[in-house]
C-alpha positions as CSV (number, residue, x, y, z in Angstrom):
1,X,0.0,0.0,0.0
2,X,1.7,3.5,-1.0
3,X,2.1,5.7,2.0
4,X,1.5,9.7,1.7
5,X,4.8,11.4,1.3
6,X,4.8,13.7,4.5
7,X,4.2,10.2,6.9
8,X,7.3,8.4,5.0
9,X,9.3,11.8,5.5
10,X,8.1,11.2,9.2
11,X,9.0,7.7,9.7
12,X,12.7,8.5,7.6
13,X,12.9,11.9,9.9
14,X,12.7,9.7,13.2
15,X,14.9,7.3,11.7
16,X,17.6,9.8,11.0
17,X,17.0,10.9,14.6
18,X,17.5,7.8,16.1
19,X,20.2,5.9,13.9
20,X,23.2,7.6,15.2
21,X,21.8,7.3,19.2
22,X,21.9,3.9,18.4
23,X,25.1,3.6,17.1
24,X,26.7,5.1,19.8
25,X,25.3,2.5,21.9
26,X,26.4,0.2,20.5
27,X,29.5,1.5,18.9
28,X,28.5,1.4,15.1
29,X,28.9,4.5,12.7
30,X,25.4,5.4,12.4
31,X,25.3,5.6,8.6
32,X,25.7,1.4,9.2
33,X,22.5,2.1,11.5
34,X,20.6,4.3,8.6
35,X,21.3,1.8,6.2
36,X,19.9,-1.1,8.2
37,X,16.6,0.4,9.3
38,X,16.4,1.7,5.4
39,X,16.7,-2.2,4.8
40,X,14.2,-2.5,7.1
41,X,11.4,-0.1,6.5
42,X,11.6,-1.7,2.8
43,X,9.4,-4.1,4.1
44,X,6.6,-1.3,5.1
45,X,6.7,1.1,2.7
46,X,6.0,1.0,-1.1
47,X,8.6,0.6,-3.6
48,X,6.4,3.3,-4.9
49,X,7.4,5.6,-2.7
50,X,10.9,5.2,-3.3
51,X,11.2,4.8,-6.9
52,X,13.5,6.5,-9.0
53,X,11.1,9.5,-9.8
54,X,9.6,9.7,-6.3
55,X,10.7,12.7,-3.7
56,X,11.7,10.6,-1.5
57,X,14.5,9.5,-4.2
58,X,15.1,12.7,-5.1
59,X,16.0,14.1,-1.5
60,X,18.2,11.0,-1.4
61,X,20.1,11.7,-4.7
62,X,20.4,15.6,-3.0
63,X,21.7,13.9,0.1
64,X,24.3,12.0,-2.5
65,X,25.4,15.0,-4.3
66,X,26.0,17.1,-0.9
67,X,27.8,14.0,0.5
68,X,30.1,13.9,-2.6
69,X,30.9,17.5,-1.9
70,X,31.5,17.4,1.2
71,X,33.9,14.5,0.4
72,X,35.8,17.4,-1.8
73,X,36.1,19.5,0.3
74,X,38.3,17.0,2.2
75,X,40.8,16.6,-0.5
76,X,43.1,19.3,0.1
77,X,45.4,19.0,-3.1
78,X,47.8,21.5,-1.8
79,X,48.3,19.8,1.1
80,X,49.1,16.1,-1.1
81,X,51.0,18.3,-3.0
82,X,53.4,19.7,0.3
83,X,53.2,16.5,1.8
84,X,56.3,14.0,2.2
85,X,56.4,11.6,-1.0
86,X,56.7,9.0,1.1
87,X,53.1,9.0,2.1
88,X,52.0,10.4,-1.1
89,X,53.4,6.7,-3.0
90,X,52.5,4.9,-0.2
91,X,48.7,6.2,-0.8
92,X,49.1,5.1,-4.8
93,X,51.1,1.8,-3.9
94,X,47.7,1.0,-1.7
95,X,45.3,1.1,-4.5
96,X,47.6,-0.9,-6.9
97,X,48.1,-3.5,-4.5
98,X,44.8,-3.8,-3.2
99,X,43.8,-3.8,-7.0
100,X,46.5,-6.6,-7.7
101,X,44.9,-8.8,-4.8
102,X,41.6,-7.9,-6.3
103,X,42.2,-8.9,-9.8
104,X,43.5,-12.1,-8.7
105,X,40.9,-13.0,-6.0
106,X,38.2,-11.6,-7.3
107,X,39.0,-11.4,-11.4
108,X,40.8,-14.4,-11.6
109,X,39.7,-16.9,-9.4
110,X,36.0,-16.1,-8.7
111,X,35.5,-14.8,-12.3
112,X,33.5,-11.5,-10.8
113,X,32.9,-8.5,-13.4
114,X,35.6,-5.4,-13.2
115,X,32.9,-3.6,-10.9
116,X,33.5,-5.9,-8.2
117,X,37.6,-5.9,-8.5
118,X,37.5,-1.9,-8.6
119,X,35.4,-2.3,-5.3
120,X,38.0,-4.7,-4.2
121,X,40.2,-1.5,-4.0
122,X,38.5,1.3,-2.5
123,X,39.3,2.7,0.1
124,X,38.1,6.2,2.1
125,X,38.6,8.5,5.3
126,X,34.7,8.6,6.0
127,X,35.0,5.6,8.6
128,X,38.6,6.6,9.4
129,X,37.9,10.1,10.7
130,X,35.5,9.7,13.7
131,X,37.7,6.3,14.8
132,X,40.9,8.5,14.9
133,X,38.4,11.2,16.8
134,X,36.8,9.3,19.3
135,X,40.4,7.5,20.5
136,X,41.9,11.0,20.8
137,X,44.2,11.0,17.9
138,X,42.9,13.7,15.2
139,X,45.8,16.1,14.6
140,X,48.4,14.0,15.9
141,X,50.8,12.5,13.9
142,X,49.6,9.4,13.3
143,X,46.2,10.3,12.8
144,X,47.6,12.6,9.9
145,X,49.7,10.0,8.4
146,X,46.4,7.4,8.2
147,X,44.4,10.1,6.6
148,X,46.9,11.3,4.0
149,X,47.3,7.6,3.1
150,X,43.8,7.0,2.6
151,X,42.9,10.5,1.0
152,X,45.5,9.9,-1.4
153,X,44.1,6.5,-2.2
154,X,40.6,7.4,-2.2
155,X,41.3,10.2,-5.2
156,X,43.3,7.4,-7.1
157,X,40.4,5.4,-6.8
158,X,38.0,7.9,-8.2
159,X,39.8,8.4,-10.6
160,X,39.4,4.9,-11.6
161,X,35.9,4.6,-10.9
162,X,35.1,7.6,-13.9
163,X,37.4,5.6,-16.2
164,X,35.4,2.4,-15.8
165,X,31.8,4.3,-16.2
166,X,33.0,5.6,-19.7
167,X,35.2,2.4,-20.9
168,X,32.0,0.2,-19.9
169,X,30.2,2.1,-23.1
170,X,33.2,2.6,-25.3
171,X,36.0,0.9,-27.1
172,X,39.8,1.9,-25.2
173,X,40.2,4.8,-28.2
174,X,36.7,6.2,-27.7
175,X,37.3,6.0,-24.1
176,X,40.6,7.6,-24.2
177,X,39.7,10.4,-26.6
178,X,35.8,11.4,-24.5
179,X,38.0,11.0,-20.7
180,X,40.8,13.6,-22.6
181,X,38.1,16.0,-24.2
182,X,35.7,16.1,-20.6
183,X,38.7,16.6,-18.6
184,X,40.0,19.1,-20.6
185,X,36.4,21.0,-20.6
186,X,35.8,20.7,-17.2
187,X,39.4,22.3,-16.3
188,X,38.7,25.2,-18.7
189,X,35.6,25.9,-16.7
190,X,37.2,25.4,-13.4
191,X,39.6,27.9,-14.5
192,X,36.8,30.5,-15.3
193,X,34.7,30.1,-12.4
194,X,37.9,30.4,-9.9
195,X,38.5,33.3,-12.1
196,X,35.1,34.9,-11.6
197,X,35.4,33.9,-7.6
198,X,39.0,35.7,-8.0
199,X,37.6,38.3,-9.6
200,X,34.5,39.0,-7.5
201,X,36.9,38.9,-4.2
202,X,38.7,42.1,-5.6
203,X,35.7,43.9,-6.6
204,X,33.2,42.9,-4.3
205,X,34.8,42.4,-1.5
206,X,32.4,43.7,1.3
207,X,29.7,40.9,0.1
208,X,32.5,38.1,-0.9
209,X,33.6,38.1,3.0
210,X,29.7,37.6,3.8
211,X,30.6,33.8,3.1
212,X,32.9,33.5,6.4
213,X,30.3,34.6,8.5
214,X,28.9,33.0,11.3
215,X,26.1,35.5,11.7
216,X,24.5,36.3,8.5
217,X,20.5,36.4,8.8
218,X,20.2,35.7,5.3
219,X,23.3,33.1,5.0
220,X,25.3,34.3,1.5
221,X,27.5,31.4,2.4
222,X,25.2,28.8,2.1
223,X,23.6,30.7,-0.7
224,X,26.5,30.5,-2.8
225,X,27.7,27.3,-2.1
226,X,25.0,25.4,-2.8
227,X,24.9,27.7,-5.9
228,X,28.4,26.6,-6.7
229,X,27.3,22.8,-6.2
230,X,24.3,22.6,-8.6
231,X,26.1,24.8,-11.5
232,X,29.5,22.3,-11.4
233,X,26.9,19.3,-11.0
234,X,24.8,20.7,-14.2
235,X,28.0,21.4,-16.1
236,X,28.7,18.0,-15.6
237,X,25.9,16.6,-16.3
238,X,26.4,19.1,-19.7
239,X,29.6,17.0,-20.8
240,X,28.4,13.6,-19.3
241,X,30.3,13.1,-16.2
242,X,28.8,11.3,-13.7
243,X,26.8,14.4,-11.4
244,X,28.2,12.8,-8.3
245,X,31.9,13.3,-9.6
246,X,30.6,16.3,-10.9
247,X,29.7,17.3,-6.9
248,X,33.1,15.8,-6.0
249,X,35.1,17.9,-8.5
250,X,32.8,21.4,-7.3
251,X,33.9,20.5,-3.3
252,X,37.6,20.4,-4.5
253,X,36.4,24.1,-6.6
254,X,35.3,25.3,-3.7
255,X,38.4,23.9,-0.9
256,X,40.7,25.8,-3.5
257,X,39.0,29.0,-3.5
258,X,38.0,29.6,-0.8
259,X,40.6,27.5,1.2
260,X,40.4,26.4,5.3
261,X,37.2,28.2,5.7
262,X,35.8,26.2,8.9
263,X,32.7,28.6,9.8
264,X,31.3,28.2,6.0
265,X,32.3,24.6,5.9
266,X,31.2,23.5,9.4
267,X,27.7,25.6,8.5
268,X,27.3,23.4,5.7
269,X,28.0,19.9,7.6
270,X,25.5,20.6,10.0
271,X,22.9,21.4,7.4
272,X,24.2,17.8,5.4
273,X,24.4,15.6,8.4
274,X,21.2,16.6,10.3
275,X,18.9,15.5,7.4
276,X,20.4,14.9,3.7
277,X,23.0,12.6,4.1
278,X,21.1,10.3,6.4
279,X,18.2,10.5,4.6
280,X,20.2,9.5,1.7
281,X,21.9,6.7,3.7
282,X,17.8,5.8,4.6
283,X,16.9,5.4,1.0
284,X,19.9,3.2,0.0
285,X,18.4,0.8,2.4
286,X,14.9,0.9,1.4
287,X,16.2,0.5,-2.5
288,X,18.4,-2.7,-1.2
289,X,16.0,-5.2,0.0
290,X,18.2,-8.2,0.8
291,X,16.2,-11.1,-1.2
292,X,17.2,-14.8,-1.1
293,X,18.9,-14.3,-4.4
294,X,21.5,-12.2,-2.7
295,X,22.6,-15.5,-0.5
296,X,24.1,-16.6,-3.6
297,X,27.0,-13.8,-3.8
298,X,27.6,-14.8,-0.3
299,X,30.9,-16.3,-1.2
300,X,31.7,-13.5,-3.1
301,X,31.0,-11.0,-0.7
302,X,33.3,-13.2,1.8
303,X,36.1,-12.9,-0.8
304,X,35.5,-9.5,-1.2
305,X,36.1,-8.9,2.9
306,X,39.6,-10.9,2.4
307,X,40.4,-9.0,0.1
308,X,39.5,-5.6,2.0
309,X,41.3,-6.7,4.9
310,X,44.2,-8.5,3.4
311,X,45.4,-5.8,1.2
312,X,45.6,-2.8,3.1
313,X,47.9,-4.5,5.5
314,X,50.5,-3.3,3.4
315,X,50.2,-0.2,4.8
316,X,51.5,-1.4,8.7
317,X,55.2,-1.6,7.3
318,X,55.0,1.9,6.6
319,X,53.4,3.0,9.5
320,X,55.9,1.2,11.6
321,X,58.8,2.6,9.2
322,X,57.6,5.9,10.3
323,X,57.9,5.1,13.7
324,X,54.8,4.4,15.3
325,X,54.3,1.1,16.9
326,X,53.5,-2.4,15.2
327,X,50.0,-2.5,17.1
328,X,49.1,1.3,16.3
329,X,50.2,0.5,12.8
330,X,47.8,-2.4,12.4
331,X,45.3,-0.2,13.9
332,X,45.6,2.2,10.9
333,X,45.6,-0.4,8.3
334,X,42.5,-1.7,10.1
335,X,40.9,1.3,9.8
336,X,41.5,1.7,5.9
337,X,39.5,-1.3,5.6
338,X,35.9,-0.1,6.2
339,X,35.5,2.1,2.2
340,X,31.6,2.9,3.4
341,X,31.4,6.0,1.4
342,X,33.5,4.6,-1.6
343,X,31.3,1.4,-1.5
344,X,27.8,2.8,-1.7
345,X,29.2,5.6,-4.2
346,X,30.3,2.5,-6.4
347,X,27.3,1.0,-6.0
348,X,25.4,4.6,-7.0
349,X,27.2,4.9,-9.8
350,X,27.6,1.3,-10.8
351,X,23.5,0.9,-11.0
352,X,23.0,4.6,-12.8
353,X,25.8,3.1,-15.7
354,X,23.4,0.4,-16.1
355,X,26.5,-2.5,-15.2
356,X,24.8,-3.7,-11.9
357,X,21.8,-5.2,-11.4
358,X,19.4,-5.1,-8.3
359,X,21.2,-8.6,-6.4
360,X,25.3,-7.0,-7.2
361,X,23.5,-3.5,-6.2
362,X,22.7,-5.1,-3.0
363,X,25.3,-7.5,-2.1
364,X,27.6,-4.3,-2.6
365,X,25.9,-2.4,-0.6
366,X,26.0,-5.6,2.0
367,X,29.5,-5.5,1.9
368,X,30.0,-1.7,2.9
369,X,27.6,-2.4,5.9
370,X,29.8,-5.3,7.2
371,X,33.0,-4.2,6.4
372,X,32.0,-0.5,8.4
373,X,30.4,-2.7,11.6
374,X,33.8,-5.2,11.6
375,X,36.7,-3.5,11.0
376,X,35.9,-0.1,13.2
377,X,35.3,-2.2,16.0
378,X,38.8,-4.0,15.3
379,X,40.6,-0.9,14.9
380,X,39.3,0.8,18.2
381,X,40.1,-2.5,20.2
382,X,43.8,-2.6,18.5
383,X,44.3,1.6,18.9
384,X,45.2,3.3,22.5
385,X,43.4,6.5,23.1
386,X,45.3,9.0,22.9
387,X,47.3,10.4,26.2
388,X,50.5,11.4,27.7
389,X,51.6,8.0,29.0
390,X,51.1,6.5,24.8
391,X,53.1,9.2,23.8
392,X,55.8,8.7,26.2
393,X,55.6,4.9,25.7
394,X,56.1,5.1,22.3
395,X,59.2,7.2,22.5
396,X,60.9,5.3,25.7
397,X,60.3,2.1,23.2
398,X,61.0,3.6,19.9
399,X,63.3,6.4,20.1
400,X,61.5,8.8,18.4
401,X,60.9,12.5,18.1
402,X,56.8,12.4,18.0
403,X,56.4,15.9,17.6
404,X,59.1,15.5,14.1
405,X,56.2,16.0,11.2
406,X,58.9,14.0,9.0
């Protein structure tokens, strides 16, 4: 029976209320939580509800699209760009390993499509960041070098992800030849909108530094950044990137321009996480009813979780070289295992290109659930919080300078 729109808003609405009160309990990331109860209001609501042309979808696909940016605005290219090459080859060796060990698992033995080895590969901060937070060690060292490893890796993998959604439709010249031409467009009009942000700082100024205020009653921040988000979205859209690239590529815009801005930026997370982004997270679920066809990918979706875990241990070596401890080192490979974002953005994208079907959709989206439930709950066990006597005991140990950035 189809609901009326406002009462599933309501039931979705307590849902996003609830989800992350829950996790906490219990010690999940509550977009695991969102995406379960989605799973589970499937059962009570209409597909109709939640079809691809309902408003229910669409507030999901605006959740997407904010998510994406926000996931830009992460990706501070100047910072990769300053930072030690060390970390920065360590964050490309990742992805080609973890893509080696997927080919082989995944290609070569289980025979699954090139979707499923990219997935094999990805790997993303989203997790990462409130596991580092709630142990105590955001801006410390460590916590910097586990970030710039998986933000480095996550970009390589994007990367990757656009290549496959054209070279699925095209021969490897036509592929080659469209990715050359739509990168080259979309720079050129990256260039002329930071020109006209440039531009508008100079001779505007009074209005321009309106967006790095906390207490503007009619919020020219917000204004314009959504503004900037839906013009690079529909420019995208105009030369047939994927839009939620196309969102990715306008948070990395925006982080350039206007740089470290944290009053807009924080503005704008509050906005996304009190009601788009969970409400996206709340649709996946309802879209991925988990059917008895989906038991038959179980041993795939086991592989898959070997090969999550298995592959980013390569980065413990490197952690240690650096000079933290072999079980804080495990502790950030663990935590590089849980791609949540990367998953369900595969998945998205995957399903839109018309190269999954509803059972891979779901079993994907299965596998970003358990990997975020499993491997956060490993990493938190294996990592210390963060206090004067860790700090101490890893220089008595190790004989090294923790305050050295190097």
């Amino acid at each position: 029976m189809s609901l009326n729109v406002s009462f599933v808003l309501a039931l979705l609405s307590v849902a996003a209320f609830v989800g992350p009160l829950i996790g906490e309990m219990i010690s999940v990331p509550g977009a695991v939580i969102e995406l379960i109860i989605g799973i589970g209001l499937s059962r009570v609501i209409s597909p109709a509800d939640y079809s691809t042309s309902s408003v229910i979808s669409t507030l999901g696909q605006l959740g997407f699209l904010i998510l994406m940016f926000l996931v830009g605005l992460e990706i501070d290219f100047r910072q990769l760009w300053g930072a030690g090459r060390g970390s920065v080859a360590m964050g490309v060796g990742l992805f080609v390993s973890s893509l080696g060990v997927s080919w082989l698992v995944l290609g070569h033995l289980a025979g699954a499509s090139a979707i499923w080895v990219l997935a094999g590969a990805a790997t993303s901060v989203g997790i990462t960041v409130p596991v580092l937070y709630v142990q105590g060690w955001m801006g410390q060292r460590f916590g910097h070098d586990v970030l710039l490893i998986g933000s480095v890796t996550e970009v390589v993998y994007l990367g990757a992800l656009n290549i496959l959604s054209v070279a699925s439709r095209h021969d490897s010249a036509t592929t080659s030849a469209l990715l050359g031409t739509r990168v080259a467009l979309f720079f050129l009009f990256a260039y002329v909108l930071v020109r006209l942000f440039q531009r508008s700082r100079s001779r505007v100024p009074r209005h321009f530094h309106r967006w790095f205020r906390r207490d503007d009653p009619i919020e020219v921040g917000l204004r314009g950044t959504f503004a900037l988000l839906f013009v690079v979205v529909a420019f995208a859209g105009v030369i047939r990137i994927p839009t939620v690239l196309g969102a990715l590529l306008a948070g990395v815009i925006f982080r350039g321009v206007i740089g470290n801005a944290r009053a807009i930026i924080e503005r704008l997370t509050s906005v996304a996480n009190s009601f788009f982004i969970p409400l996206f997270f709340l649709t996946v679920g309802l879209q991925t009813p988990l059917s008895a066809s989906v038991l038959s990918l179980l041993p795939l979706i086991g592989l898959i979780l070997v090969v999550l875990s298995a592959s980013r241990l390569v980065v413990a070596p490197y952690l240690r070289h650096r000079g933290h401890s072999w079980r804080m080192s495990f502790a950030g490979a663990t935590m590089l295992m849980a791609p949540l974002t990367l998953l369900v953005t595969t998945a998205e994208i995957g399903r839109s290109a018309g190269f999954l079907g509803p059972r891979n959709y779901a079993a994907i989206i299965l596998v970003a659930v358990l990997s975020a439930i499993l491997f956060p709950v490993l990493a938190r066990k294996l990592l210390p919080v963060y206090g004067d006597d860790v700090v101490e005991e890893q220089s008595l140990i190790e004989g090294v300078d923790q305050s050295d950035p190097n």
